[in-house]
N, C-alpha and C positions, 0 to 999 in steps of 0.2 A: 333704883333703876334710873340708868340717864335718859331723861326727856328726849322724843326724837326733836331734830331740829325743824323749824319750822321753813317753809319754804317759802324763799326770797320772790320780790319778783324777778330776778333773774332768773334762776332754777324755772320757773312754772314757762317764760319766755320761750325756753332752752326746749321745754316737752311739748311748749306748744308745735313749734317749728319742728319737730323730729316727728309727731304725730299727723304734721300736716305732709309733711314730704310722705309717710307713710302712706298716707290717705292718696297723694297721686301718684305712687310708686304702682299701690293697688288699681287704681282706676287704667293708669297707663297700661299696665301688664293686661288689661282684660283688652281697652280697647286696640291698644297697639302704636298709639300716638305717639309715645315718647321714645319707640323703638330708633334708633338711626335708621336712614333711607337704606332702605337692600342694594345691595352691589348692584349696576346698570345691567350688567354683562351677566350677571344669575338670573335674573329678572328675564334677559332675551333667553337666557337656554331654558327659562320656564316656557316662556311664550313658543319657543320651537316644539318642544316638545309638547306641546296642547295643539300643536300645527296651525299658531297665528304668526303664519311667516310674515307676511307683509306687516304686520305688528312689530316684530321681534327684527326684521331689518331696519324698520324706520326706528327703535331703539337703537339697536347700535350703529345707526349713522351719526346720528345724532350725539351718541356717546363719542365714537370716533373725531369728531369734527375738535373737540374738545384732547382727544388723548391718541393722537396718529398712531402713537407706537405700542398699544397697546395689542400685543400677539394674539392675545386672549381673544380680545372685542374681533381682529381680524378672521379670526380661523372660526370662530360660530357662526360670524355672518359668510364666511366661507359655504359652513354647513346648509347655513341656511337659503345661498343660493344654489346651489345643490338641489335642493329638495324642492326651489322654485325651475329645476331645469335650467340654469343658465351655467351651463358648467364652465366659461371663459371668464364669466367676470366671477364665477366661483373660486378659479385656480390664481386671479390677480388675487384674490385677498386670503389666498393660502401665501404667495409668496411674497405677498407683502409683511405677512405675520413671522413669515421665515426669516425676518432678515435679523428678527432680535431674538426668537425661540424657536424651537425648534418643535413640528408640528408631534402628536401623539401620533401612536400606532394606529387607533382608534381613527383620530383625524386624517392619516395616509389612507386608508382606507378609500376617505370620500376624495381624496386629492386623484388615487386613482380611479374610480369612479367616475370620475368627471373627464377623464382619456376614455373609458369607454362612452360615453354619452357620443366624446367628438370622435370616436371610432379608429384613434389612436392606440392601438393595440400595444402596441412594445413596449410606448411609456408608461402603459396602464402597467403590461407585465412586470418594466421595474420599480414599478410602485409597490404592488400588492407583493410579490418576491419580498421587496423590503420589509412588510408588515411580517409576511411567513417567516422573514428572519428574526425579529423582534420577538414576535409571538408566534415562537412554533404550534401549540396549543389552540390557536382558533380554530376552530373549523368553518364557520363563514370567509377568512382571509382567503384560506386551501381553497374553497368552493370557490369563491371571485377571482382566484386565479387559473381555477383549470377552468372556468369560462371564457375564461382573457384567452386562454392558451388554444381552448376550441377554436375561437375567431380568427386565431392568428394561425390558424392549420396544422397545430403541434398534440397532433392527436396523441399518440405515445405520453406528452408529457401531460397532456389533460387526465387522461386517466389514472395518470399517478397523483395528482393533485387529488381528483375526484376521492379517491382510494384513502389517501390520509386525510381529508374530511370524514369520510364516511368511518373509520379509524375514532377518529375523536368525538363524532358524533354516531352510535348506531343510528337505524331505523332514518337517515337522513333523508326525506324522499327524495328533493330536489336533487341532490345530489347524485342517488342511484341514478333517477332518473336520463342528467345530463353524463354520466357515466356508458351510458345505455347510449347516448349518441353518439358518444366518442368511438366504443364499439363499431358501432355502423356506419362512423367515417373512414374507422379502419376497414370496412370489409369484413367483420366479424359479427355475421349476422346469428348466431347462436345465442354469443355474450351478450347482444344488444338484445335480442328476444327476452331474455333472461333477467337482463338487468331491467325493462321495462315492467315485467310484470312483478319483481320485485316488489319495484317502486308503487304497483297498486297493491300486492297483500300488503305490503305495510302501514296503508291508508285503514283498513279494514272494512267495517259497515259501511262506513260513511265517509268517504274520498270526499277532498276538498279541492287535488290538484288537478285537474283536466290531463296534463300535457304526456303522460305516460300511458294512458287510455290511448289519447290520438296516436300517440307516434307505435304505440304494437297496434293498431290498426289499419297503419298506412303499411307497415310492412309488409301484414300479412296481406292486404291488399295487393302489395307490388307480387306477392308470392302465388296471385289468385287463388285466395283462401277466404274471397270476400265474406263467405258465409259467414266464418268464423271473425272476419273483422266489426262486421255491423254491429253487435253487442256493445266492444269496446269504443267505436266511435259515437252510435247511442249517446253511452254515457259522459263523456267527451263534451257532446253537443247538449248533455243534462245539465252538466255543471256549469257551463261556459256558455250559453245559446249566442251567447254575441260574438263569436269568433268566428268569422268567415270562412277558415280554414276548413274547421272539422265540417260545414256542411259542405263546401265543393270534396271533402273525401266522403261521406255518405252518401251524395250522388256519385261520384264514380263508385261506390259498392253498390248500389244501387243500377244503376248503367251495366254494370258488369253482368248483375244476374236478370237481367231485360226486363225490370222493373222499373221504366221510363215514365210512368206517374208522379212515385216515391223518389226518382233523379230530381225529376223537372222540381218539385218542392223544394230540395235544399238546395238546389244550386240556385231558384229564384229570392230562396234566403239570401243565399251568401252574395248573391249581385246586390240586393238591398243592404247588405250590409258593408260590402266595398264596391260600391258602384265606378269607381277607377279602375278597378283591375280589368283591364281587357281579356285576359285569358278564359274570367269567369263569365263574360259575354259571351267568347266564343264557344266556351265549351254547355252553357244555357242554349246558345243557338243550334248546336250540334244535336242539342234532345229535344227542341221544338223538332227540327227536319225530321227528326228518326219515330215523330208523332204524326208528321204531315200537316206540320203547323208552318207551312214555308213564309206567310205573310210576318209572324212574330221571329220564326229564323232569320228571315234578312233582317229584321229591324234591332236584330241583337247583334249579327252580323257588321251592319253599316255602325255602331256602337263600338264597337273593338276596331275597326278602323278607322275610326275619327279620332279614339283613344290612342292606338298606337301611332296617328300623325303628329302624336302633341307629346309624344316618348313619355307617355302612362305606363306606370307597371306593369306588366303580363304575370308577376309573379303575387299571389293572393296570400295581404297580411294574417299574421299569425299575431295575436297582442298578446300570448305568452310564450315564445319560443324562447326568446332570448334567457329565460332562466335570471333574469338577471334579480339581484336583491342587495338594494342598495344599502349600507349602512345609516340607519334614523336618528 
């Protein structure tokens, strides 16, 4: 039998070095030291998406500053001025990104997004249009575009958008829902009836969305059917209590059936909660008179004309009308 050979010192050198790289090959992989640094620009769309915007800008400025043309670094902080509401200096670093790549469907998205912010409708339309071309298959594009189309008074085509979202996605509420307006900008107050309460059995037990409650409440309202509207405004005002809206229409149902107690409570909501709107002054001061509270009528009174000297709204916000859902 041959002898094994004996081991040099070079051999033992060769195991030491190979067991030692081993030993921090091991150590590295646990703690992560020896990993190379993560991409700048994965690292921000980490931070975006945990919503450390002001994190995740001041990343890729900072990356930027170093790598201008990089399309990538441009169009996430695109994104992510977006999501900070600055939708001009969002659209400079979509087209600054354009000039060497060409944005995603995904990223056209917020590029038109940011036309609705500045209330550019048409560009938004040929934005979103664009994604619908891309990606027939979304149904958030469809749905941001026949919202685009609603703003833009293209009621016909809204509801055809609405339709192939609702298509792609059943059970869409949002959608039925803003379908149901398009309806009743057309004058098709059946379909709008319809489509609204859709949009609430589709919620089932436990609705999350307010805004198809309010709106087949305001109609049956306009239809003086208050009785039947108080329920759905109710719940309206359960889900949402901070929207100004739903309590100045609970006081008009209210008002309506001469339940001027139950008026004067939501419409003293909804003053507190948009104390600009001069309309909800006036129509607060109209149910103090009809109480014989003439000292707090005038003083809501002389409130809606000091409002309207200084061209305040008369028209009482809605913080979910708009439907709008922005791409995250």
């Amino acid at each position: 039998m041959t002898p094994m050979p004996s081991k040099t010192p070079r051999t033992s050198a060769i195991k030491k070095v190979k067991l030692c790289m081993l030993a921090v090959g091991i150590s590295c992989a646990i703690a992560g030291d020896c990993q190379q640094s993560a991409d700048p620009v994965a690292q921000a769309r980490a931070l975006l998406a945990e919503g450390k915007l002001a994190q995740s800008e001041a990343a890729l400025r900072a990356y930027l500053s170093s790598h201008p043309a990089s399309a990538e670094a441009h169009f996430v902080l695109g994104s992510v001025l977006f999501r900070e509401t600055k939708p001009v200096e969002s659209l400079a670093e979509f087209t600054a990104g354009a000039r060497t790549s060409r944005p995603t469907a995904d990223e056209l998205k917020i590029v038109a997004s940011d036309y609705v912010l500045l209330h550019d409708y048409a560009d938004a339309d040929t934005w979103f249009s664009e994604v619908t071309a891309e990606s027939p298959n979304d149904a958030l594009a469809w749905y941001l575009l026949g919202r685009t189309r609603y703003n833009e008074s293209r009621y016909s085509e809204a509801v055809s958008s609405f339709e192939r979202a609702l298509a792609l996605h059943p059970n869409y509420v949002e959608a039925e829902n803003n379908l149901g307006l398009s309806y009743q900008a057309l004058n098709d107050r059946e379909n709008a009836k319809e489509a609204f309460q859709t949009a609430i059995n589709w919620q089932g037990d436990a609705p999350s969305d307010p805004q198809p409650f309010l709106n087949l409440g305001m109609m049956l309202c306009d239809e003086s059917a208050c009785e039947r509207a108080i329920p759905f405004l109710s719940k309206a005002a359960t889900l949402h209590p901070e929207n100004p809206k739903v309590h100045e229409e609970l006081g008009r149902a209210y008002e309506a059936q001469r339940n001027l107690p139950k008026a004067q409570s939501e419409l003293e909501q909804a003053v507190t909660l948009a104390p600009d709107a001069s309309g909800l002054h006036f129509r607060l001061g109209q149910i103090y008179r009809q109480e014989g509270l003439r000292d707090r009528a005038q003083h809501e009174f002389e409130i809606c004309e000091r409002l309207n000297s200084t061209h305040s709204s008369t028209i009482t916000p809605n913080p979910f009308k708009s439907g709008l859902s922005p791409p995250r």
